[in-house]
N, C-alpha and C positions, 0 to 999 in steps of 0.2 A: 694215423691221420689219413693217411690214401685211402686204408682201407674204409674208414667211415666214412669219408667221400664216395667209393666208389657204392660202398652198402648202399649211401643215401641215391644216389642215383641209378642205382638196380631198383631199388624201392620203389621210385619213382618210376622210373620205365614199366613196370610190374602193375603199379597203379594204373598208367595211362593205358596198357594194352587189356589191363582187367573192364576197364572203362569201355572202351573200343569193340571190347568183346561182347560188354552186356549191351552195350547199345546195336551194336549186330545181330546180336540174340532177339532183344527188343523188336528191330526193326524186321528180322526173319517173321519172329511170333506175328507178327502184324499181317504180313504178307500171308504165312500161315492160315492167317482167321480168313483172309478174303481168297483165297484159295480153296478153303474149307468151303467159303460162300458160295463161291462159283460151281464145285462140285454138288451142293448141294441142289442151286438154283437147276442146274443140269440134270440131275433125277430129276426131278418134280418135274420137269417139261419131259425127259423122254414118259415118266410115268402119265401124265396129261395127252401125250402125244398116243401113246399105245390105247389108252380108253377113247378119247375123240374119234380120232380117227374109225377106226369100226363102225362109232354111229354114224359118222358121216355118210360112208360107204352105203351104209344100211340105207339113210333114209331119202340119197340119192334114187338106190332101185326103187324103193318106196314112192318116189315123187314120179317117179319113170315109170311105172306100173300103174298107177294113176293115168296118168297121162296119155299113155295108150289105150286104157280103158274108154277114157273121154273121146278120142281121135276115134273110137270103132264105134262107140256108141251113137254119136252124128253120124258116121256113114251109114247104119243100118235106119235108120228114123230117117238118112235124105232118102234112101231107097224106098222104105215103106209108107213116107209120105209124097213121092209119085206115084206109088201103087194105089194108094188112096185115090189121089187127084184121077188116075186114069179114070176108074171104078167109077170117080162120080162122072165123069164124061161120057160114060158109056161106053158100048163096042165100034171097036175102029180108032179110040183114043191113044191117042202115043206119047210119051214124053222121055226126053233124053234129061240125064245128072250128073252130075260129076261129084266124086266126092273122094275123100281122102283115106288110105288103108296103111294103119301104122303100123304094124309089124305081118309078118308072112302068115297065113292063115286059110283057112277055108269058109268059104261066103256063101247059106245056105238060104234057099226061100224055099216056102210052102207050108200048108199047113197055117194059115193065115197069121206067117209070121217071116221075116228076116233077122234073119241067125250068123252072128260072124263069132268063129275061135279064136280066145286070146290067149299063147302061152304066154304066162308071167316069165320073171327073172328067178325066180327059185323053182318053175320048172312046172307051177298050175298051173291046170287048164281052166277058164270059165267060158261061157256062152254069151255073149250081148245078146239080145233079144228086143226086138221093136215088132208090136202086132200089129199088123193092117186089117180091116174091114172087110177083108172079101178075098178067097180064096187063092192062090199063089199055083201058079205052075210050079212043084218041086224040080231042084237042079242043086247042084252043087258045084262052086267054082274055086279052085286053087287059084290064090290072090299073095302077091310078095308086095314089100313094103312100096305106097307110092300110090299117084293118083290116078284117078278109074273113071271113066265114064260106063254107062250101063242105056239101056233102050228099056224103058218099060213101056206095053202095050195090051190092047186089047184087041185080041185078033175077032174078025167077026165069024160069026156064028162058034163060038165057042163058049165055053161057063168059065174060064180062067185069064188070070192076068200075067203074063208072061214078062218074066227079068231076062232080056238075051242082051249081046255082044257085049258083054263085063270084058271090057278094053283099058291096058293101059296106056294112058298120053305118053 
């Protein structure tokens, strides 16, 4: 009799911790899956993260090589639209500009044109190019990032229009 009592209550105990077990199992598996999720949601973002990324990089310098381009191409069109302006004033005409010089370069006139170098961020070189009407004293000036005033004039008794003191403010 003891012993079937105690049988039936091993039984039971047996039961309850089989119970106990699978419901731990259960609730592991659970944990498990959202575990599984979260690793998973995690590649998928560093994988998204390693492809983005790059583009983004990319199409910053992109936007920024642009941008530079624009910022030298106004400076050379304000220089050689007071080259213009002198020209039509005639000899003895002068006019002062200011204009802005976005990366370090060299600022060339003559040859009825102003010419500034842009290196890019991957390491091109291109030329801006603005034509004026009427001949240029050639020069060449080494120019760092920043803004510039310049004197264009027309000295008299001369056949040229002259770009001097390319100053920075």
């Amino acid at each position: 009799m003891i012993s079937r009592i105690f049988t039936k209550y091993i039984s039971v105990a047996l039961q309850n911790l089989i119970q106990r077990c699978l419901k731990v199992i259960y609730m592991d598996s659970r944990g498990q899956v959202s575990l599984e999720y979260l690793l998973l949601i995690l590649v998928v973002l560093l994988i998204l993260g390693g492809v983005t990324i790059p583009l983004i990089g990319s199409s910053i310098e992109a936007s920024t090589d642009v941008s530079r381009a624009s910022d030298a191409k106004v400076a050379v069109q304000t220089i050689a639209n007071a080259a213009d302006i002198v020209y039509a004033n005639g000899p003895g005409a002068k006019r002062t500009v200011s204009f802005y010089i976005p990366v370090k370069g060299v600022l060339i006139t003559g040859n009825n044109s102003v010419i500034f170098t842009v290196t890019y961020t991957n390491g091109t070189v291109s030329n801006i190019t603005a034509p004026t009407q009427y001949n240029l004293t050639s020069q060449s000036v080494e120019v760092q990032r920043g803004w510039y005033t310049a004197v264009i004039y027309w000295p008299l008794n001369s056949n040229n229009v002259v770009v001097t003191n390319v100053t920075r403010k």
